[in-house]
FISE-965637 format. One record per residue: residue in one letter; x, y, z negated of N, C-alpha, C in turn; residue number from 0. Coordinates in nm, 4 decimals, decimal comma. Example, Ala and Ser with C-alpha at 12.3 -4.5 7.8 and 13.67 -1.06 7.14 Angstrom:
% FISE-965637
REC  rest    n.east   n.north      n.up   ca.east  ca.north     ca.up    c.east   c.north      c.up   nr
REC     A    1,3190   -0,5690   -0,7800    1,2300   -0,4500   -0,7800    1,3200   -0,3300   -0,7800    0
REC     S    1,2850   -0,2250   -0,7080    1,3670   -0,1060   -0,7140    1,2900    0,0030   -0,7870    1
% end
This chain:
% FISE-965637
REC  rest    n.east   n.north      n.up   ca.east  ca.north     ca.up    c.east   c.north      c.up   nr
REC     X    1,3978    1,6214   -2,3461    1,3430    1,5336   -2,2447    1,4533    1,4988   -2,1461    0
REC     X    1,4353    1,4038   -2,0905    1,5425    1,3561   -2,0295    1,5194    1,3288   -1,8443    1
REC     X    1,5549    1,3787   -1,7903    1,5108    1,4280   -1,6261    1,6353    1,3054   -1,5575    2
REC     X    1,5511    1,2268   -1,4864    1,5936    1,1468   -1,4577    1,6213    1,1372   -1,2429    3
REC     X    1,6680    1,1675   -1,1745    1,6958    1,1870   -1,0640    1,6459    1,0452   -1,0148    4
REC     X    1,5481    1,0061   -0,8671    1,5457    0,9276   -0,7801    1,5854    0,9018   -0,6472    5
REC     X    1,6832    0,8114   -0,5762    1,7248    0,8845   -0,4672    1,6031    0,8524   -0,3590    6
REC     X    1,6303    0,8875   -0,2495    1,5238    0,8698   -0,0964    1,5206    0,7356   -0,0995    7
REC     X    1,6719    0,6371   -0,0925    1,6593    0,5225   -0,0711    1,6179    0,4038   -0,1967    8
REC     X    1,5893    0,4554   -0,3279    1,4572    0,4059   -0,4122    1,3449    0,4433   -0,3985    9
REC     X    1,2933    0,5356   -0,3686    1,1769    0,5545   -0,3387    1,1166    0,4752   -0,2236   10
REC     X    1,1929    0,4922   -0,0886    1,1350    0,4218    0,0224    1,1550    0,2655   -0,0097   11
REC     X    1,2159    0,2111   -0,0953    1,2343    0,0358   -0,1338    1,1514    0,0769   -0,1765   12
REC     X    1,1060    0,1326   -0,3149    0,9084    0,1079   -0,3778    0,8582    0,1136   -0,2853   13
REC     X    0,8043    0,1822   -0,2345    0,7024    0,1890   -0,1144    0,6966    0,1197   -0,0090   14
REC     X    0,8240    0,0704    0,0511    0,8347   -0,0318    0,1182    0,7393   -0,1834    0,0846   15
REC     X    0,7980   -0,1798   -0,0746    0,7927   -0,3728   -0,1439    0,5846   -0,3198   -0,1554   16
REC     X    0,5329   -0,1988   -0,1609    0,3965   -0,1564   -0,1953    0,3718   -0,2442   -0,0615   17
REC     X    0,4220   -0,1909    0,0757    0,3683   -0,2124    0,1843    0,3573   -0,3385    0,2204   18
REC     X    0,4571   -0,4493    0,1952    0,4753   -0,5552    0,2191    0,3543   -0,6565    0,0982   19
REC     X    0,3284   -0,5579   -0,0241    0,2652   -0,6538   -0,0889    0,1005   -0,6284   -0,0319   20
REC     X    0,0470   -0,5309   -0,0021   -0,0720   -0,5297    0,0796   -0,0554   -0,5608    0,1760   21
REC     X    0,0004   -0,5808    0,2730   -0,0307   -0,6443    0,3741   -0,0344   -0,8157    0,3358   22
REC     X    0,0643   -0,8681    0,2484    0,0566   -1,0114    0,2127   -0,0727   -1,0837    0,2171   23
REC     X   -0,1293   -0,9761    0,0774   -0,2497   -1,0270    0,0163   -0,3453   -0,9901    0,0908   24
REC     X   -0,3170   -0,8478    0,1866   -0,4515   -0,8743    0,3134   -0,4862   -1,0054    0,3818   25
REC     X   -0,3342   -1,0160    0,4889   -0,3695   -1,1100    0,5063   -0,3913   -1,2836    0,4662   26
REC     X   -0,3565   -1,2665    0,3219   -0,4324   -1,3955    0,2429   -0,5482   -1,4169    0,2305   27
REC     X   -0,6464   -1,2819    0,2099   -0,7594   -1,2880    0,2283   -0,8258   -1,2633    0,3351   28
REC     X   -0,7724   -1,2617    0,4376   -0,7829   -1,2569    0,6173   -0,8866   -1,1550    0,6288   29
REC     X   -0,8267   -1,0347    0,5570   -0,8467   -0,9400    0,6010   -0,8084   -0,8529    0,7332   30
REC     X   -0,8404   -0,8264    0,8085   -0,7519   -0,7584    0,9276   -0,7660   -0,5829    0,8642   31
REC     X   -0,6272   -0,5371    0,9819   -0,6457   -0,3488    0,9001   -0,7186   -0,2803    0,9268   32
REC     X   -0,8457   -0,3191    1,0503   -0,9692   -0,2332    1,0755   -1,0038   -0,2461    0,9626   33
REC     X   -1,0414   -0,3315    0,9659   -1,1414   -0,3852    0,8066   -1,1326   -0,3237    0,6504   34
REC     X   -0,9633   -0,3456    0,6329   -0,9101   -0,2741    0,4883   -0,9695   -0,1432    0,4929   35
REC     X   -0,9258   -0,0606    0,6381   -0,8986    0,0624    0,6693   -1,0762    0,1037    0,6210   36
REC     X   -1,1435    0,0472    0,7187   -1,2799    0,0481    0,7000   -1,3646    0,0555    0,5473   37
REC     X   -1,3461   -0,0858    0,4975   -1,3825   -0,1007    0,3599   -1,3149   -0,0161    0,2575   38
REC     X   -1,2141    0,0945    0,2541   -1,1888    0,1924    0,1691   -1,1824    0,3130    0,2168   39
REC     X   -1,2692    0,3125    0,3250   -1,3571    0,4560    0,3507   -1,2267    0,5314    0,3882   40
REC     X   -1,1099    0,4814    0,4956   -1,0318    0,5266    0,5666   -1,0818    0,5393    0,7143   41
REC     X   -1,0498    0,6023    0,8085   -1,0983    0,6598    0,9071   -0,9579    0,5926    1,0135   42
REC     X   -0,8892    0,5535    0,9679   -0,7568    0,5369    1,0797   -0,6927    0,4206    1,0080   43
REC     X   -0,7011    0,2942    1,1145   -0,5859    0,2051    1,1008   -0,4756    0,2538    1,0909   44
REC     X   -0,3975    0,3416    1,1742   -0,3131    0,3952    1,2292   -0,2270    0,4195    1,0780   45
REC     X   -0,3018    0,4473    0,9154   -0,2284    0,4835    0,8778   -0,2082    0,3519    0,7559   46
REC     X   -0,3049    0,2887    0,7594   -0,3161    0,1811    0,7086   -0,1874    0,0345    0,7779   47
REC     X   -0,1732    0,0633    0,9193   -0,0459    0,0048    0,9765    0,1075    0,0982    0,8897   48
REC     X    0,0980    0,2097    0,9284    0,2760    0,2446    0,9165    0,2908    0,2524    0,7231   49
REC     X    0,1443    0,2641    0,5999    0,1876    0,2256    0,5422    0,2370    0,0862    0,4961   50
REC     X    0,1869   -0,0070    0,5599    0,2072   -0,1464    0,5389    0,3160   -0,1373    0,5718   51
REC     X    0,4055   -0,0806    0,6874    0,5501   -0,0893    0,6899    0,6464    0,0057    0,6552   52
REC     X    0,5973    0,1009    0,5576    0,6400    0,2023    0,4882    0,7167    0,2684    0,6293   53
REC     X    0,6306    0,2959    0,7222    0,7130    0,4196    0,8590    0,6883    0,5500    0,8497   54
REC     X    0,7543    0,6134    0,9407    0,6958    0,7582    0,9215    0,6453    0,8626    0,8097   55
REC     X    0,7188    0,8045    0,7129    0,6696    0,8575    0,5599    0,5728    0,8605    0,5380   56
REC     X    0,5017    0,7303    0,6026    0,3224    0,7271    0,5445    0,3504    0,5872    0,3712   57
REC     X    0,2600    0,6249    0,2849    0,2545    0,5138    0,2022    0,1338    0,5276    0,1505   58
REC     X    0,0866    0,4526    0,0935   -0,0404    0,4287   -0,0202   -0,0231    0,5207   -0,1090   59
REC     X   -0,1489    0,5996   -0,1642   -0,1565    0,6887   -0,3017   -0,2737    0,5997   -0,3840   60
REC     X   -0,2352    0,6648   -0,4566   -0,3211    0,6092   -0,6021   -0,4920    0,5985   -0,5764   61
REC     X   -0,5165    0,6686   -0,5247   -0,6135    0,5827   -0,4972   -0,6766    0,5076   -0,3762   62
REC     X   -0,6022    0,4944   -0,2837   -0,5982    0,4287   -0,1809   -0,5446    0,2751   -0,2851   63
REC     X   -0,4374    0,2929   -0,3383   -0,4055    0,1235   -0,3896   -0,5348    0,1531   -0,4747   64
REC     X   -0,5957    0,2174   -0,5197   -0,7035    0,1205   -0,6422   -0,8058    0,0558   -0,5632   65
REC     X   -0,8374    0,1152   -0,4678   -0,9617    0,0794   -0,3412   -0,8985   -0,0351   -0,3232   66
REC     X   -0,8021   -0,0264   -0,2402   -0,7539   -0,1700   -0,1708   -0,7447   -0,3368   -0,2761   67
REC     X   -0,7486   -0,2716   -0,4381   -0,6810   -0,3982   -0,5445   -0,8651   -0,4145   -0,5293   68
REC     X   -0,9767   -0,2811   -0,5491   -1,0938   -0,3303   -0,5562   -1,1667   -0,4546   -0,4686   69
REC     X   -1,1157   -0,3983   -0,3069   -1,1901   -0,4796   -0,1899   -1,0787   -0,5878   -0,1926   70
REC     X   -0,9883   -0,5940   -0,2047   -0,8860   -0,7733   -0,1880   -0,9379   -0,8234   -0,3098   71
REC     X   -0,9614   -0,8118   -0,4469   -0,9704   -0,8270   -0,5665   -0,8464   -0,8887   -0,5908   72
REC     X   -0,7674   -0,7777   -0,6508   -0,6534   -0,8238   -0,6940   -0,6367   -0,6810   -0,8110   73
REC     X   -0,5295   -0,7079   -0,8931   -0,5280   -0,5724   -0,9755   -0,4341   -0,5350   -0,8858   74
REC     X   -0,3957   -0,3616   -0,9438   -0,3089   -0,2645   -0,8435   -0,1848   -0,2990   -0,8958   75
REC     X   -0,1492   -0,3553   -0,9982    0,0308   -0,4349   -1,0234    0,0308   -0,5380   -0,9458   76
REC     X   -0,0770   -0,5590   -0,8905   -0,0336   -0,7140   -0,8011    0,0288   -0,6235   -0,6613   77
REC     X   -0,0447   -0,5346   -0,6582    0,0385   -0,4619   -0,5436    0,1108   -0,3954   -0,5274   78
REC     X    0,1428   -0,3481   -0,6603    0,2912   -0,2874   -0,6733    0,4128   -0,3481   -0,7194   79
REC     X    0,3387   -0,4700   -0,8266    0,5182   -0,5525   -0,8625    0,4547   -0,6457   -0,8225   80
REC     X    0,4112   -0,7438   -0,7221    0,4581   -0,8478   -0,6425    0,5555   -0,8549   -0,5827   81
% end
């Protein structure tokens, strides 16, 4: 098997381009982040903001993006390779 090393600064570009693509398509569908935060049974904008800007080492998990591709209706590659 072949073990493949990622550095900090690929990881935070994925998660970054994650953050930038939900927030896009939020606000395409004029969604605001109470609302996202709300409609996937999150309790805090707060984290729904710093992942949209990949801060503070907050990001989207797996199933936070499947919720979010459910309520925008978009699939979850639209929000990860957009």
């Amino acid at each position: 098997m072949k073990i493949v090393h990622f550095s900090d600064e690929e990881l935070n570009t994925f998660y970054k381009k994650i953050g930038e693509n939900v927030k896009r398509i939020r606000k395409e569908k004029n969604f605001t982040q109470m609302a996202l935060a709300l409609s996937i049974e999150h309790n805090s904008v707060g984290h729904i903001a710093k992942a949209e800007l990949s801060k503070y080492g907050k990001h989207f998990n797996l199933e936070q993006l499947y919720k979010i591709a459910k309520v925008l209706d978009v699939t979850v590659s639209e929000l990860v390779d957009s």
